[in-house]
C-alpha positions in Angstrom: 72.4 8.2 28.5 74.1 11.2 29.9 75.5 11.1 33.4 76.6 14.1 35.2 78.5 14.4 38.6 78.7 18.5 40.7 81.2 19.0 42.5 82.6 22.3 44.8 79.4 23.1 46.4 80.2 23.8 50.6 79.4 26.4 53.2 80.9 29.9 52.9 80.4 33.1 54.4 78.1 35.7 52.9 80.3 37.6 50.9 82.6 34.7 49.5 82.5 32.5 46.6 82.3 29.1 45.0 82.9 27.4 42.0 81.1 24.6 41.1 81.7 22.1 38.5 80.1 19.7 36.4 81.3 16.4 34.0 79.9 14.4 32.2 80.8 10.7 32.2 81.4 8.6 29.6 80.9 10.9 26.4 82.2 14.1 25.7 79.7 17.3 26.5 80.8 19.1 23.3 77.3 19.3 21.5 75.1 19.8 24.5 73.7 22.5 26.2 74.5 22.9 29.9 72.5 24.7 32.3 72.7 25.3 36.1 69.4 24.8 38.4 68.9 25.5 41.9 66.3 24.6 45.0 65.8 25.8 48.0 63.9 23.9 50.6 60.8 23.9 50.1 60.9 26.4 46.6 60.5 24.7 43.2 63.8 24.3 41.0 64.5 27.5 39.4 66.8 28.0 36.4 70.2 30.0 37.6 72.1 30.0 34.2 72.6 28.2 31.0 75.8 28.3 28.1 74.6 27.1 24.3 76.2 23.9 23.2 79.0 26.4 21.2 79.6 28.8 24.1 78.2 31.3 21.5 75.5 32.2 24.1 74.6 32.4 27.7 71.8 33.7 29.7 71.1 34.3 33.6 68.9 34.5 36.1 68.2 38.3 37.2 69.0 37.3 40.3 72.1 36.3 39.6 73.3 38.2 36.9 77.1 40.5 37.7 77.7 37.5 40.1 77.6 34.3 38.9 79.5 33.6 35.4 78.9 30.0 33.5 81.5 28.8 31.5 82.8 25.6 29.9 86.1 24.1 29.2 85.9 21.6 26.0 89.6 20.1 26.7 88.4 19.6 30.5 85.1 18.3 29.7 83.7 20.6 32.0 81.2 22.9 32.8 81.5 25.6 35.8 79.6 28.1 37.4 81.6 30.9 39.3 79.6 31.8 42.1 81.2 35.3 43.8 79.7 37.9 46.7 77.0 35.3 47.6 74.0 35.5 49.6 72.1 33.4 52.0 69.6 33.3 49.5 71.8 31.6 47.0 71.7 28.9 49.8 70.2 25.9 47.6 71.1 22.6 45.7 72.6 23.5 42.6 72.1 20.8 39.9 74.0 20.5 36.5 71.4 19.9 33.4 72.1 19.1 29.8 70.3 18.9 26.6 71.9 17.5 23.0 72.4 21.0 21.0 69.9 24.3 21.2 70.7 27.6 22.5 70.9 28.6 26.5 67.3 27.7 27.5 66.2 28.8 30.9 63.5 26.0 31.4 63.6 23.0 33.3 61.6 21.4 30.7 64.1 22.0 27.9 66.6 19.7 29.9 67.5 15.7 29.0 69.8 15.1 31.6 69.9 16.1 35.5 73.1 15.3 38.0 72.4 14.2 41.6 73.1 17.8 42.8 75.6 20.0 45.0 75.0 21.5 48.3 75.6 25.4 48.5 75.2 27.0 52.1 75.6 30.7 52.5 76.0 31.6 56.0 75.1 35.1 57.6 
């Protein structure tokens, strides 16, 4: 069993930026997959961005793309997603996913393991 904990999510101005952060706990995240997920009130979870278990390969959301970068730090044990020149409608949840190996998937379905989630609040 996997167990992730975000961190870093907060309110910030349109305009400003973010990064959030996720571990896993107890086992090191070297052969997984890691993907970030976000929801809105009242919206369905949609996929935001994903790095391959190698950090080989990554893939984004359209919506996102230019402004958020996913990343992941073996020594730290750590995955982050640098969130810059946000926008109210990146206002969400942000969850951390993982999946044992495979490339950058952008389905929630693809996904083992879920953290609690983050707050993110972009303010007008």
């Amino acid at each position: 069993q996997v167990q992730l904990e975000e961190s870093g999510g907060g309110l910030v101005q349109a305009g400003g930026s973010l990064r959030l952060s996720c571990a896993p706990s107890g086992r090191t995240f070297s052969s997984y997959t890691m993907g970030w997920f976000r929801q809105a009130p009242g919206k369905e979870r949609d996929f935001v961005a994903a790095i391959s278990w190698n950090g080989g390969s990554t893939h984004y959301a359209d919506s996102v793309k230019g402004r958020f970068t996913i990343s992941r730090h073996s020594a730290k044990n750590t995955v982050y997603l640098q969130m810059n020149n946000l926008k109210p409608e990146d206002t969400a949840v942000y969850y951390c996913a993982a999946r044992l190996g495979g490339s950058a998937y952008a389905s929630l379905g693809q996904y083992d393991y879920w953290g609690q989630g983050t707050q993110v609040t972009v303010a007008s």
